[in-house]
N, C-alpha and C positions, 0 to 999 in steps of 0.2 A: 548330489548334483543340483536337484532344484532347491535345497536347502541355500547356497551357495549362489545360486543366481536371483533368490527372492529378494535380498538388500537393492542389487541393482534395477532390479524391475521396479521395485517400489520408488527407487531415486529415479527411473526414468518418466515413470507416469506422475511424479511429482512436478519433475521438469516441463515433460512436456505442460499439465498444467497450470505451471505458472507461466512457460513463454505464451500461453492462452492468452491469459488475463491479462499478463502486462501487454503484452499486443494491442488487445482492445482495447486498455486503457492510453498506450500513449497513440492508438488512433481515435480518441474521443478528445485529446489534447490537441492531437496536429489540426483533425477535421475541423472545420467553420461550425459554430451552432448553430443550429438550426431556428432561423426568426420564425418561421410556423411550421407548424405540421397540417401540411394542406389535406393528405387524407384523412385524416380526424376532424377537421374542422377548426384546429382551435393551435393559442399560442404553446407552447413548449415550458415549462415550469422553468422560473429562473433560479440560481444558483442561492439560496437561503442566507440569509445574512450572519455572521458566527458571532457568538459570546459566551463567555461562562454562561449565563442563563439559559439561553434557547439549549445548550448542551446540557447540560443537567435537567434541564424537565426534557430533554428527549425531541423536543420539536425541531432541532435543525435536523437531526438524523432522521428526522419521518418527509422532511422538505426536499434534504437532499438525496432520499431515496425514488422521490417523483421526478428529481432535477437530474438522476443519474436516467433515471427509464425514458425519460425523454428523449434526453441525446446520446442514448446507445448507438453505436453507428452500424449501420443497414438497417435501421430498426425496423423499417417498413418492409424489408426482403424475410425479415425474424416472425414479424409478424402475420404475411401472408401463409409464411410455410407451419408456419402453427393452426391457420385456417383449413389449410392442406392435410394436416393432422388429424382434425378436430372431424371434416367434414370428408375428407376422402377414407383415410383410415382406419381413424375408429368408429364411421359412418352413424356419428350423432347427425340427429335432426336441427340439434341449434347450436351457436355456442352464445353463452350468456345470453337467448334472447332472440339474437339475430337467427333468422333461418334462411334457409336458398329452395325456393319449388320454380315452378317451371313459367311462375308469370315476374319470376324476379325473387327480389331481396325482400324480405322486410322485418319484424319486429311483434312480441306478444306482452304484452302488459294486462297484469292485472289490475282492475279495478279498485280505486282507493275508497270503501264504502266514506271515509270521516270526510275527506275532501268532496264527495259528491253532497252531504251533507253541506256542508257548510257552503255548495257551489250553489243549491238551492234557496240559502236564504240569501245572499249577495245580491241574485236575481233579482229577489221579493225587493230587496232594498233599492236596489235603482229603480224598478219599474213602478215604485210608489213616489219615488224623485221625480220622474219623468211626467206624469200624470196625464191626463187628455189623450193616450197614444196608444195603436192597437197594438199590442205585446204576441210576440211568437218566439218560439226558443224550439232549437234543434239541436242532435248531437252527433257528429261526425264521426261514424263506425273506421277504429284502424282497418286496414289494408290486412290484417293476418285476418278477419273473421271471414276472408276470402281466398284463403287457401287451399289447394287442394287439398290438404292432410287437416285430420283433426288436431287444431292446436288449445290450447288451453290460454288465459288470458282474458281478453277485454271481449267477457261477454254479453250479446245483448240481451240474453236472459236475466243474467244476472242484474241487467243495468233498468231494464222494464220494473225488473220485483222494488229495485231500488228507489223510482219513478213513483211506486204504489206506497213508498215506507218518507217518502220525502217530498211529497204530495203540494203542486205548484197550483195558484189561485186558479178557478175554474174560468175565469173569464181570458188565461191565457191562453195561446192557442202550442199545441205540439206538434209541429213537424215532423214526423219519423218517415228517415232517407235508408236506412238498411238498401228498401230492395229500391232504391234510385240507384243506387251502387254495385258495380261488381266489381272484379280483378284489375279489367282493362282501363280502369278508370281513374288509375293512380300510375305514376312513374315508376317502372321497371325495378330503377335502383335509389330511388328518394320514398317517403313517408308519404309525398303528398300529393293532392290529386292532381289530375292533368285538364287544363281549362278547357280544350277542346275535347274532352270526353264527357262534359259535364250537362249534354243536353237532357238526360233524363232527371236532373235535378232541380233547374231552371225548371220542368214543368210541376215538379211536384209544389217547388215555392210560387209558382204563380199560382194551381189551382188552391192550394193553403191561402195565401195570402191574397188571391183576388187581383194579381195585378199583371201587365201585358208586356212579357218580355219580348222586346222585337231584335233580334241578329241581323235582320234585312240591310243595316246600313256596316253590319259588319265585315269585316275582310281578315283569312288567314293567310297566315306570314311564318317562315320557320327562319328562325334568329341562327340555330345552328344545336349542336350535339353537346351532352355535361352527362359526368358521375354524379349521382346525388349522395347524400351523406350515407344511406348505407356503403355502398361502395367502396367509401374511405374506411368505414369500421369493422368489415368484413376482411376487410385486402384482399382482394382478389379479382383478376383479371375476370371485367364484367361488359357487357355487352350497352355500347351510352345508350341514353333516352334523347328521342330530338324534343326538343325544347319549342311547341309549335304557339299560336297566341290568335288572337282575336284584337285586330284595330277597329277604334272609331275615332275618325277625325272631329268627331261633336265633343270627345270628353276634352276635360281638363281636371289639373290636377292640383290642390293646396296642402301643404305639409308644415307642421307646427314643427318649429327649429325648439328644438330642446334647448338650447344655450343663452335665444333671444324670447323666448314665448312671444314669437310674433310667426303670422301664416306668411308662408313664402311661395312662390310657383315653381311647381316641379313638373316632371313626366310621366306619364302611367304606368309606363315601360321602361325601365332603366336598363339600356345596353351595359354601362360600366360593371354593372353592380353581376353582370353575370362571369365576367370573370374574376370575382371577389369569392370570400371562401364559399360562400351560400348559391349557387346559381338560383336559386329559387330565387332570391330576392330580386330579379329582374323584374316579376311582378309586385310594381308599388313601392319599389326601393324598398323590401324588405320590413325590418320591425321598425314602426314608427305609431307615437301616441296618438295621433290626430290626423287622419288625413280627411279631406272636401274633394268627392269627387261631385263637377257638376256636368249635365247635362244640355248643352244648348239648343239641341234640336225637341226638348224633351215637351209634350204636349200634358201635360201634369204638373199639380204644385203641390202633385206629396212629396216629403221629403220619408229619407230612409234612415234609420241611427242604427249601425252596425254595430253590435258589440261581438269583437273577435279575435281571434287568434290569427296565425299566419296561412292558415288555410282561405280563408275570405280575402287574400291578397290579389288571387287569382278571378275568384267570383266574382267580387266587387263590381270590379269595370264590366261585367256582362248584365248584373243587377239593374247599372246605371241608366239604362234603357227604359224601366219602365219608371223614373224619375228625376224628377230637377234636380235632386242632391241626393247625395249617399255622404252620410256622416261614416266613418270608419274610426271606434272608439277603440284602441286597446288599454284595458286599464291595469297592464301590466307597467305599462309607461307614464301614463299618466292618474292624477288620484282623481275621483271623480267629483270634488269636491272643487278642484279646479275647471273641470270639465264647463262649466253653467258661464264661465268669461267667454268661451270660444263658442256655442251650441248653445239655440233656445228651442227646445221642443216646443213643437210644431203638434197642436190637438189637430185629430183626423189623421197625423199622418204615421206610419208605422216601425217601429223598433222590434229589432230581432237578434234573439243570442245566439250564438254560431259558436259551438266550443268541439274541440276534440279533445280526444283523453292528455293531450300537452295540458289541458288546462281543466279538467275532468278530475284529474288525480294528482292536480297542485293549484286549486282554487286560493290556496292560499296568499298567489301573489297576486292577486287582483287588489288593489287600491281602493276596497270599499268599506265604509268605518262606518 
C-alpha cells in the first residue's frame, strides 16, 4: 500500500514545489522593482547586462544572483523572520555581527591592526603638511564596548597596545574619550552618537585642548523620531530614537560643491536630508569633503581643522563655540593635496583627528599620498 502511494506523494511534493517557485517567480515579474531598499540603506542590484562572455566566465550568474536576492518579493517580511529565527529561537547573541541588549542595536568589529598602522603614518603626513598647528588626535570607541554582555571586537585594549606598537610624535597630544562615553550616549538603533548626550566629551576636549566651549547661546529643538541603519539591517520591529539637536543662530555654514569646486552657502541642519536614506545626515548634510563652519559671535581667532569622519557631523556645530572657524576635512572626499586651494593653516591655531573604527579599520581610503 505505501509502495503504491510513494510515486504519487513524490509527484505531489514536487508539485506542490514547483507551484512554490513559479509563484514567486511570476510575482517578482508582476511586482514593480524595487528603486531602493530603504531598510538597508542602499540601491537594489540591477539586472546584469548578458553575453557570451560575462556567461562563460560566470560573472552574469554571480550578478544576477545579487539582482535576484534583491527583489525577492517580501523580502523584508523573509528577512525579519529570519531575525526571529536567529535571535528568538536559536537564541544567538548576534547575527553576523549585529547584536540586540537592552540599550538598543548595534554592532562588534574587530580591529584592523594593518589599517591602524598605515592610519598612523597618514596622520604624521598631514600634520607635517600642516605645520605651525597644535596637533590632537582621538579615537571614537563603537557603541558594543558598552554593552551589557561581554562582546568581542573593537577592543580598547587591544587598540592602547596598538598606540604603543605605532607610536605618534610626542609633541601630539591624545585624547582618550573611553570613559567620556557610555551606552546612553549613542542612538538606540544607529552606530552614532547623539549630540545632546555629548556633554561629557565637549569637557574632556576643552580640558585636552585648552579651549572654552560655551552652550549658553544654545537652544534644544526636537526635529522628530527615525530608524537608524541598524534597524534596517536587523529587521526588526525596533523602538525610533528622537532625533533631538542644539541651534545657534551665530553659526553658518560653507560646503565645497563636488561638481563646481567652488564654496557655496548651506544650512547646519538639513531637514531634507533626514528623510533621505541616512537620517543622520541632517547633521551637516551628511558626507561632504569640505565644509566652513563660522562663528560670528565667536570672541577668538583660532581656527579649528577637523579631520573626520561622519561622527564630527554632529560635534562640529557645538565645537564652533569655542572658535571663528571650524574647517571639517574629510579626506575621504576630497585628496589633500587639493585641500591647500580651499584652507591655509593658521600657526597657533589647532587641528584634531577624530576617527572611528569606520575609518580605523579602512584607513585606506583617506586621500593621502
Amino acid at each position: 500500500m505505501n509502495d503504491t502511494n510513494d510515486p504519487l506523494r513524490s509527484i505531489l511534493v514536487v508539485s506542490i514545489f514547483a507551484a512554490f517557485l513559479g509563484g514567486f517567480f511570476l510575482l517578482s515579474v508582476l511586482m514593480p522593482t524595487p528603486t531602493i531598499l530603504s531598510g538597508e540603506r542602499r540601491y537594489p542590484a540591477r539586472f546584469p547586462p548578458l553575453s557570451v562572455e560575462s556567461v562563460l566566465s560566470g560573472a552574469f550568474m554571480d550578478r544576477f544572483d545579487r539582482f535576484a536576492a534583491d527583489n525577492f518579493p517580501f523580502r523584508d517580511n523573509f528577512r525579519g523572520a529570519n531575525s526571529r529565527m536567529v535571535f528568538g529561537i536559536y537564541r544567538q547573541f548576534d547575527k553576523k555581527g549585529l547584536y540586540i541588549d537592552k540599550h538598543g542595536i548595534g554592532e562588534f568589529n574587530e580591529i584592523n591592526h594593518s589599517s591602524f598602522s598605515q592610519l598612523t603614518e597618514k596622520i604624521e603626513t598631514i600634520s607635517e603638511a600642516m605645520g605651525g598647528v597644535n596637533v590632537y588626535y582621538a579615537y571614537i570607541p563603537d557603541k558594543s564596548i558598552y554593552s551589557t554582555e561581554e562582546l568581542p571586537g573593537f577592543d580598547m585594549d587591544t587598540l592602547t597596545q596598538l598606540m604603543k606598537e605605532y607610536p605618534m610624535p610626542e609633541d601630539y597630544c591624545f585624547i582618550e574619550l573611553t570613559a567620556a562615553l557610555d551606552a546612553d550616549s549613542f542612538y538606540s538603533t544607529d552606530l552614532h552618537w547623539n549630540q545632546v548626550m555629548l556633554g561629557a566629551v565637549l569637557r574632556k576636549l576643552e580640558l585636552s585642548m585648552g579651549i572654552d566651549v560655551d552652550l549658553s547661546n544654545y537652544a534644544e529643538v526636537c526635529f522628530g523620531e527615525f530608524e537608524g541603519v541598524y534597524s534596517g539591517q536587523v529587521a526588526l520591529p525596533t523602538k525610533p530614537d528622537s532625533l533631538r539637536y542644539l541651534i545657534n543662530p551665530s553659526l553658518s555654514a560653507m560646503y565645497l560643491n563636488e561638481k563646481t569646486m567652488e564654496l557655496e552657502i548651506g544650512s547646519v541642519y538639513n531637514g531634507e536630508k533626514f528623510f533621505d536614506l541616512d537620517p543622520y545626515d541632517f547633521f551637516l548634510s551628511g558626507a561632504q569633503p569640505l565644509i566652513i563652519l563660522e562663528n560670528a559671535e565667536s570672541t577668538s581667532d583660532k581656527e579649528l581643522y577637523l579631520f573626520r569622519d561622519s561622527f564630527s557631523s554632529s560635534l562640529a556645530p557645538l565645537l564652533a563655540s569655542a572658535y571663528s572657524k571650524v574647517y571639517l576635512i574629510d579626506l575621504r572626499y576630497i585628496d589633500m593635496r587639493i585641500l591647500s586651494r580651499y584652507v591655509s593653516f593658521k600657526e597657533g591655531s589647532d587641528a584634531i583627528f577624530l576617527y572611528s573604527s569606520l575609518i580605523i579599520n579602512n584607513s585606506g581610503i583617506l586621500q593621502v599620498y
